[in-house]
TIVEX-442894 format. One record per residue: residue number from 0; residue in three letters; chain; x, y, z of N, C-alpha, C in turn. Coordinates in steps of 0.05 Angstrom, whole numbers, m for minus. Each point is the difference from the previous one (the first is absolute). Layout:
n res chain n_xx n_yy n_zz ca_xx ca_yy ca_zz c_xx c_yy c_zz
NUM ALA A X Y Z X Y Z X Y Z;
...
***
This chain:
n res chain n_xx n_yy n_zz ca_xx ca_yy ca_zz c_xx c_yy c_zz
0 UNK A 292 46 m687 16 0 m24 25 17 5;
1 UNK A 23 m9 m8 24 14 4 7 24 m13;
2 UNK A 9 13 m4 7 33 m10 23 m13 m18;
3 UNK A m9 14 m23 21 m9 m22 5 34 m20;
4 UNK A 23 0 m1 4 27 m22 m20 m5 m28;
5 UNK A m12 29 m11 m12 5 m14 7 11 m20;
6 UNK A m10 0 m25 17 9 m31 m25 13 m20;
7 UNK A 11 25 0 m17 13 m24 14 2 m27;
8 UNK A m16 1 m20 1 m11 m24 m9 32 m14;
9 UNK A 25 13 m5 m6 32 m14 14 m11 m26;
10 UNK A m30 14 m18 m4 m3 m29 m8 27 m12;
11 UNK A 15 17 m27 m25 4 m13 m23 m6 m9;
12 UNK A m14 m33 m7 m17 m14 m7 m19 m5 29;
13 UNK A m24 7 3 m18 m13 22 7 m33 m3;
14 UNK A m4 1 m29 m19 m41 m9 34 m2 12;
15 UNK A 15 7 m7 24 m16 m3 11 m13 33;
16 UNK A 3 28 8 0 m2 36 m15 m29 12;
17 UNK A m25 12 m8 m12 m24 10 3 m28 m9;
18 UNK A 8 m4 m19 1 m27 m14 32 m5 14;
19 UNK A 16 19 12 17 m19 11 m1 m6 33;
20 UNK A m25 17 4 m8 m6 24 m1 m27 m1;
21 UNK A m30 m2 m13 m14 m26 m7 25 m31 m7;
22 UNK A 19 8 m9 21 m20 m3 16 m12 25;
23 UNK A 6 30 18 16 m9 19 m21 m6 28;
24 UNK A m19 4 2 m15 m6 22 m6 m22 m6;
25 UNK A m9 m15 m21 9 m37 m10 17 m19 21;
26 UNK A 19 24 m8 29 m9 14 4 m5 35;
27 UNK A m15 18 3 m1 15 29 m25 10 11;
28 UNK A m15 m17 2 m34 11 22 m6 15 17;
29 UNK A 22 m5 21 12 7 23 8 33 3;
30 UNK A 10 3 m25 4 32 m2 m6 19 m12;
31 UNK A m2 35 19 m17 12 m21 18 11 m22;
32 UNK A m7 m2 m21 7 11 m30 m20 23 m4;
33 UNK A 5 16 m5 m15 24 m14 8 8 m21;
34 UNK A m17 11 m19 0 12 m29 9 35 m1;
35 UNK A 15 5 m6 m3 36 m5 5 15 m23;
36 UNK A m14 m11 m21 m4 6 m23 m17 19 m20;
37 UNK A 9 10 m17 m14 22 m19 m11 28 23;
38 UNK A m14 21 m15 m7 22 9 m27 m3 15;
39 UNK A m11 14 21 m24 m10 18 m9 16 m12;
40 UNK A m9 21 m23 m17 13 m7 m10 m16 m21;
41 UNK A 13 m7 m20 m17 m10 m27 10 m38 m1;
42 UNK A 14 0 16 15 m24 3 20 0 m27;
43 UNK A 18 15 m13 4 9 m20 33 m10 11;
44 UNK A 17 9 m24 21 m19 9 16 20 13;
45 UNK A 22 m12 17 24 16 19 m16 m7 35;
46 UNK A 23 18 11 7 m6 23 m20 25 25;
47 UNK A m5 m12 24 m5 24 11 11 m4 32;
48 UNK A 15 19 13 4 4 28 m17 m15 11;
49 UNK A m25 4 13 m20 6 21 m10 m27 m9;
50 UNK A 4 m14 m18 m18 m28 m1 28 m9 2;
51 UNK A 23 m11 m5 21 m13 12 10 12 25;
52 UNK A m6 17 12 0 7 28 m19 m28 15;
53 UNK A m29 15 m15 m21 m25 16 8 m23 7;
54 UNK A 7 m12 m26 8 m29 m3 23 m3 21;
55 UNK A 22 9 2 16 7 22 m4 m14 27;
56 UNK A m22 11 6 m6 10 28 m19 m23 1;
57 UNK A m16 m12 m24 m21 m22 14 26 m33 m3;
58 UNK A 13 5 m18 20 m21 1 16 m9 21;
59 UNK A 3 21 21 16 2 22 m11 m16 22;
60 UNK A 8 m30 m3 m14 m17 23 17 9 36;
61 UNK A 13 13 m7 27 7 24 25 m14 m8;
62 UNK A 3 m13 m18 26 m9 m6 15 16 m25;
63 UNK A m18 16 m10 17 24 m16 m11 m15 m33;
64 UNK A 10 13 m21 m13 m7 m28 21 14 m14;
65 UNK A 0 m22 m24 18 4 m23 m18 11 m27;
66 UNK A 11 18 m15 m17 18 m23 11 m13 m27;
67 UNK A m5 m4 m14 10 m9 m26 m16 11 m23;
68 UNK A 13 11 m13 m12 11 m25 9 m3 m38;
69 UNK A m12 7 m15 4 1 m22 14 14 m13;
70 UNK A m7 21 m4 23 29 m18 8 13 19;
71 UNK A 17 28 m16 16 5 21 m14 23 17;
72 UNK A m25 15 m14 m17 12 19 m16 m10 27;
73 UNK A m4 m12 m5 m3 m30 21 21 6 24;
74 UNK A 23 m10 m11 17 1 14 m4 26 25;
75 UNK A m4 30 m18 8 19 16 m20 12 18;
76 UNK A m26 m19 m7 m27 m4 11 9 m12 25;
77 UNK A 5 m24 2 0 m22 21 20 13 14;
78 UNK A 25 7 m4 22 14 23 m4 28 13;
79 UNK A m22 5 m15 m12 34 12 m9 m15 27;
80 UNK A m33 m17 m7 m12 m19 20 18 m7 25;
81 UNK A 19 0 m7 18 m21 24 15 22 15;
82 UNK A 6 27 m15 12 20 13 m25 12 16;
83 UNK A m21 5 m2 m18 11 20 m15 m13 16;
84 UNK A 11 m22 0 m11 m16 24 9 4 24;
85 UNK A m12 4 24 8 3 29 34 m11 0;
86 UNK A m7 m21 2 27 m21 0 3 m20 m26;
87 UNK A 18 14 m13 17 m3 m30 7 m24 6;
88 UNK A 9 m6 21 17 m35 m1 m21 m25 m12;
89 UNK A m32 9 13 m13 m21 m8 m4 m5 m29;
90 UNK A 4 19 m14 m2 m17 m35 22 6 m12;
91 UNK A 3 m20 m20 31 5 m22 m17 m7 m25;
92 UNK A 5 15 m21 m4 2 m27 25 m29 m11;
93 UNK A m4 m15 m25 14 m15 m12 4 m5 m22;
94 UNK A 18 5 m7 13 4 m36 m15 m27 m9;
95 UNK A m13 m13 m3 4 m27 m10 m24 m7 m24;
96 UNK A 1 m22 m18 m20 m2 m17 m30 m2 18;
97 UNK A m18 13 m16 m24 4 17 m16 m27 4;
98 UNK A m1 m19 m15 m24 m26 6 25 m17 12;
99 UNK A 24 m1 m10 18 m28 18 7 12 26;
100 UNK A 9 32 5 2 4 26 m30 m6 12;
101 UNK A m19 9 m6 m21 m2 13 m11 m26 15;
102 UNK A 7 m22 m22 2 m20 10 24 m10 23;
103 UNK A 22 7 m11 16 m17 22 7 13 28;
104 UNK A m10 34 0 m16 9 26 m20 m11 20;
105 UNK A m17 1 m30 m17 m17 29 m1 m29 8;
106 UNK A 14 m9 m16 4 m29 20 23 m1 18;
107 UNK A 15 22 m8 16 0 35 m18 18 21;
108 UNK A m10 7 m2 m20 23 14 m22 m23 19;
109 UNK A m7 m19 m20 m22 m19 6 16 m21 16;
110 UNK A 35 m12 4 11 m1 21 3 3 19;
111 UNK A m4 23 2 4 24 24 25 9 0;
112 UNK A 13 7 m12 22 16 m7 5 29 9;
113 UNK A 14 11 1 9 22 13 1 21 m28;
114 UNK A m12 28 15 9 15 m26 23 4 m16;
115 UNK A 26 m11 m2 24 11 m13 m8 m28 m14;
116 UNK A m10 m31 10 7 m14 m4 m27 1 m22;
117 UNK A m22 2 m6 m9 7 m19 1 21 m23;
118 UNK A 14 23 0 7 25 m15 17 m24 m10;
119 UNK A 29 m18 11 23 m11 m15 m16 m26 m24;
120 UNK A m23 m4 16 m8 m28 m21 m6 14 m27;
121 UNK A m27 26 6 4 8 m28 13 9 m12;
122 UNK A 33 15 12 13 8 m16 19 m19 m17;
123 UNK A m7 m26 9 17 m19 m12 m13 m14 m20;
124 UNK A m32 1 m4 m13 m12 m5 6 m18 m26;
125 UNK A 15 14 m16 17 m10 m29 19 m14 2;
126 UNK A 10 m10 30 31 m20 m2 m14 m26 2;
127 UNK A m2 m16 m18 m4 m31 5 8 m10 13;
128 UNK A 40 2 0 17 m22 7 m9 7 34;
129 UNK A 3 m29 13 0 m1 24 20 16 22;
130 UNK A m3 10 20 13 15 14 23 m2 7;
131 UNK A 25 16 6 30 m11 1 m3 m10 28;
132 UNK A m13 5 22 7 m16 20 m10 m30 m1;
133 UNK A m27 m2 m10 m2 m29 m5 17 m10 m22;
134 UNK A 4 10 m13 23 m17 m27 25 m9 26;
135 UNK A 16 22 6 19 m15 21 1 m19 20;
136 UNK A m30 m2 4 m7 m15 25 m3 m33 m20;
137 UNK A m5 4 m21 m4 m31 m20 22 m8 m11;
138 UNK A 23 27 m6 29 m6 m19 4 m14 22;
139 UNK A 5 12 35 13 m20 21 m8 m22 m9;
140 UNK A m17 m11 m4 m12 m23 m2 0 m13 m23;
141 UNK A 12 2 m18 m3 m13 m22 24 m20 m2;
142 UNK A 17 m9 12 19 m19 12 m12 m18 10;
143 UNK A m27 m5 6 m15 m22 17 m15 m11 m28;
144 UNK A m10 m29 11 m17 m12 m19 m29 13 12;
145 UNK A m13 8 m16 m30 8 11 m14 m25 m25;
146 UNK A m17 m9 13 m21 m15 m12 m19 17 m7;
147 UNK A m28 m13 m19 m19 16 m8 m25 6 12;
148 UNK A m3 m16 27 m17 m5 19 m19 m25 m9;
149 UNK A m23 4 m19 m14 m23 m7 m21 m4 22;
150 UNK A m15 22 14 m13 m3 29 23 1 15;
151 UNK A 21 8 10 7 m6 29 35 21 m7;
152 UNK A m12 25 11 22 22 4 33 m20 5;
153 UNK A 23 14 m10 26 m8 0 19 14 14;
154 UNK A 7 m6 23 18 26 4 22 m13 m4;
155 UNK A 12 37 m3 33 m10 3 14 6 29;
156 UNK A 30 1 m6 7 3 24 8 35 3;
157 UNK A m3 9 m18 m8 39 m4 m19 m5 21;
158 UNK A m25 m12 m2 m28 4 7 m14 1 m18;
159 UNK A 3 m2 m19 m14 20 m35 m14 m31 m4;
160 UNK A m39 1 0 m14 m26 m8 m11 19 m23;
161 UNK A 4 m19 m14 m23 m9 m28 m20 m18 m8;
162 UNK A m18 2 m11 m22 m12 m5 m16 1 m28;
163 UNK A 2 m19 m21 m10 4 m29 m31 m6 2;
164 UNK A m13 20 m9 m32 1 9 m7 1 m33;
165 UNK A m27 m10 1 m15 m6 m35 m20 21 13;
166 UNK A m10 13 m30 m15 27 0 m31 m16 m8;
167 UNK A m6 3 17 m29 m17 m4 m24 27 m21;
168 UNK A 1 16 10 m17 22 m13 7 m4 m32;
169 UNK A m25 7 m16 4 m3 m30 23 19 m10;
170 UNK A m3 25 8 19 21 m9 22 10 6;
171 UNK A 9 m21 30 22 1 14 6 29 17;
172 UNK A 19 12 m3 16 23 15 m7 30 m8;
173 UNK A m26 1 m8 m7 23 m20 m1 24 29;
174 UNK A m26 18 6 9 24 15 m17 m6 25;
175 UNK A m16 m15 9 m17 m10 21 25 m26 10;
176 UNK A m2 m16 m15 20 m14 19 20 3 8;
177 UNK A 23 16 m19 23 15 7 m5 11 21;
178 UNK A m20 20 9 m5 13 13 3 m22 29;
179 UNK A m23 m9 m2 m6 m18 20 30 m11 16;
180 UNK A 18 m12 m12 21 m12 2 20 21 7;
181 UNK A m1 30 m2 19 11 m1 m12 18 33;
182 UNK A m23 m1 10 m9 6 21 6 m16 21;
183 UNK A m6 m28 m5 3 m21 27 33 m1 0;
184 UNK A 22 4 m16 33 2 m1 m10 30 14;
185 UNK A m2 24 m1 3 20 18 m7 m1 27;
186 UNK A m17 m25 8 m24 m2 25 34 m6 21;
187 UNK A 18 m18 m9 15 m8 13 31 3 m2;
188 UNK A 10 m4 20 27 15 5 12 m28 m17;
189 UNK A 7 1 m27 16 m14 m14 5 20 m25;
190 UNK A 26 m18 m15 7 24 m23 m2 m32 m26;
191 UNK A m18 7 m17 m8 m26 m22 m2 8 m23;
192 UNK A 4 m18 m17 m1 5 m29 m15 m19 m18;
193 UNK A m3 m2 m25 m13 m22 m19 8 0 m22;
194 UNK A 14 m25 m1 15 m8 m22 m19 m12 m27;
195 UNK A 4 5 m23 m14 m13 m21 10 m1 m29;
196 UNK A 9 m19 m1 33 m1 m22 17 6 m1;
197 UNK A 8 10 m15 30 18 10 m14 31 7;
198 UNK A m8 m5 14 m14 31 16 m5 m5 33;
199 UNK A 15 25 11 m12 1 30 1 28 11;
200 UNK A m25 1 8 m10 33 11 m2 m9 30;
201 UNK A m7 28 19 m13 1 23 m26 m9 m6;
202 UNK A m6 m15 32 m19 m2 m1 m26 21 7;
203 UNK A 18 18 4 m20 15 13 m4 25 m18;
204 UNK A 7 0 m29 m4 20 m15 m21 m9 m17;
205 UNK A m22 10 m6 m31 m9 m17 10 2 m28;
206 UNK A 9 29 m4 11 m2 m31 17 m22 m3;
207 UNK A 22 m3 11 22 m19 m3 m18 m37 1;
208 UNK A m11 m4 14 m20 m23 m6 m9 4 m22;
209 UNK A m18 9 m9 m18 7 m19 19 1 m34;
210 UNK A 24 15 10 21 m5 m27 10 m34 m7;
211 UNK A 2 m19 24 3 m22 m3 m7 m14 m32;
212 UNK A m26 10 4 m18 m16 m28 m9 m32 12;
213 UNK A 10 0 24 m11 m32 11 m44 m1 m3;
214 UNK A m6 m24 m14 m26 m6 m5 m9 m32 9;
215 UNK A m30 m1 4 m3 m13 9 10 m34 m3;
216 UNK A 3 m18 16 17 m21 m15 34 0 9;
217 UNK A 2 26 0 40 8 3 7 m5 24;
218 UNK A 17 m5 20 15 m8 14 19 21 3;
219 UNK A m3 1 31 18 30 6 16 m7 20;
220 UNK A 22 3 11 19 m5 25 m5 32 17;
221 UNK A m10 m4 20 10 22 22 21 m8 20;
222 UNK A 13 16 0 27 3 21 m9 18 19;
223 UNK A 10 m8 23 0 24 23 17 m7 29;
224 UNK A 6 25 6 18 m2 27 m3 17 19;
225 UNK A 1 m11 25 m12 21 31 m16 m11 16;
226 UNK A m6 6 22 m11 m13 15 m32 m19 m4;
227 UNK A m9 24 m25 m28 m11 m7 6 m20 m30;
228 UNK A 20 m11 0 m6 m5 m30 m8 m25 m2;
229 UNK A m2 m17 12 m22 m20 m3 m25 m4 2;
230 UNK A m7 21 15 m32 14 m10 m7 13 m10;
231 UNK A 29 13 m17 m6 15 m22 m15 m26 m19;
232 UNK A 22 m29 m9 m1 m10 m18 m31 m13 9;
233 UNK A m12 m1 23 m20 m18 5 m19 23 m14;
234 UNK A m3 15 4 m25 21 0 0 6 m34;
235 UNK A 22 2 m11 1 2 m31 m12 m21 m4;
236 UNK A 6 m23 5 m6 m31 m18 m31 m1 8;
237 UNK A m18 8 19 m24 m2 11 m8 11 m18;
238 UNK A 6 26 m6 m15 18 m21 m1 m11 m25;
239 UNK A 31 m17 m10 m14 m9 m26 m8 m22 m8;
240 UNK A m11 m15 23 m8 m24 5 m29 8 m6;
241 UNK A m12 19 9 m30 7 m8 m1 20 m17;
242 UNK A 24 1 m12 m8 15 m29 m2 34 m4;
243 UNK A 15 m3 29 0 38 3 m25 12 2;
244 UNK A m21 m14 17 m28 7 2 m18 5 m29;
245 UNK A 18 m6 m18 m20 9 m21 m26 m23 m7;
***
């Protein structure tokens, strides 16, 4: 199994910590998440050093670990942690909402992503709109006729294929399939998105899927461009051809 960055989850709340454990490891199997929540004496609420130290140090697959927390004691918890570590470089603390960063951590984590490149997913975790480099890479392209695929990817002469895929799952784009869909777009060197009305996100953001509101029945266009992007579009359409394993 490959070495993937690790993310601890510092809470005043034990339940709480853990319940976003429990959310983002959904997301991400593959990676360790740890809880560092409430007081180790009464399990009572607030923060403590020496158990977000722990967590720290078991999260550390060798690719380094991102800390995310709740209040701002938290905060001064988790950056103590990172200052007394041998080597400070391996973890970064992250301003970001605690259950959407958590989530869109670890599914770049569960990529295999690089540490800056997971600290940036959760710190972005709240921008829907799709990324400015892929938006430019589609404005180039929006001078071409793109078709809607209908089974059978379209390219243009950008390179930019599309493909309109039906959401076979009852509930469509909710946080398992997002997920799903937003892992196999990180697996490969392409930059993709998913269009659904007058809406288009990355594809590779879970929140940003998941905001879609696309349900089962709906019809989605993915775009993508790069060397992998026609196996981006093959590997998406596989998945919702069987319904996103559900």
């Amino acid at each position: 199994m490959s070495r993937r960055v690790g993310l601890v989850i510092v809470s005043h709340s034990a339940k709480l910590a853990e319940g976003v454990v429990e959310l983002a490891q959904q997301m991400a199997p593959e990676v360790r998440i740890l809880a560092a929540g409430g007081l180790p004496e009464n399990g009572g609420l607030g923060t403590d050093l020496d158990t977000v130290s722990a967590a720290l140090e078991r999260a550390d697959d060798g690719e380094g670990v991102v800390l995310l927390y709740d209040l701002g004691s938290a905060q001064m918890i988790a950056e103590l942690a990172v200052e007394v570590l041998g080597d400070p470089s391996r973890a970064v603390v992250v301003d970001a909402p605690l259950a959407e960063g958590a989530v869109a951590a670890a599914v770049s984590a569960q990529g295999g992503s690089t540490l800056d490149e997971v600290a940036d997913a959760a710190a972005t975790a709240t921008a829907f709109a799709i990324g400015e480099t892929v938006d430019e890479l589609f404005l180039s392209a929006n001078g071409h006729d793109h078709g809607h695929g209908h089974g059978h990817a379209e390219p243009s002469s950008s390179g930019l294929v599309e493909l309109e895929i039906e959401l076979r799952n009852e509930v469509g784009l909710h946080a398992r399939p997002a997920a799903l869909l937003a892992r196999t777009v990180a697996e490969l060197d392409v930059e993709a998105s998913v269009r659904f009305g007058d809406q288009e996100v990355s594809a590779a953001s879970v929140l940003a899927l998941m905001g879609l509101g696309a349900r089962g029945g709906d019809r989605i266009t993915l775009r993508a461009v790069g060397p992998d992007a026609q196996e981006a579009l093959a590997r998406v359409a596989a998945l919702a051809e069987r319904g996103f394993d559900e």
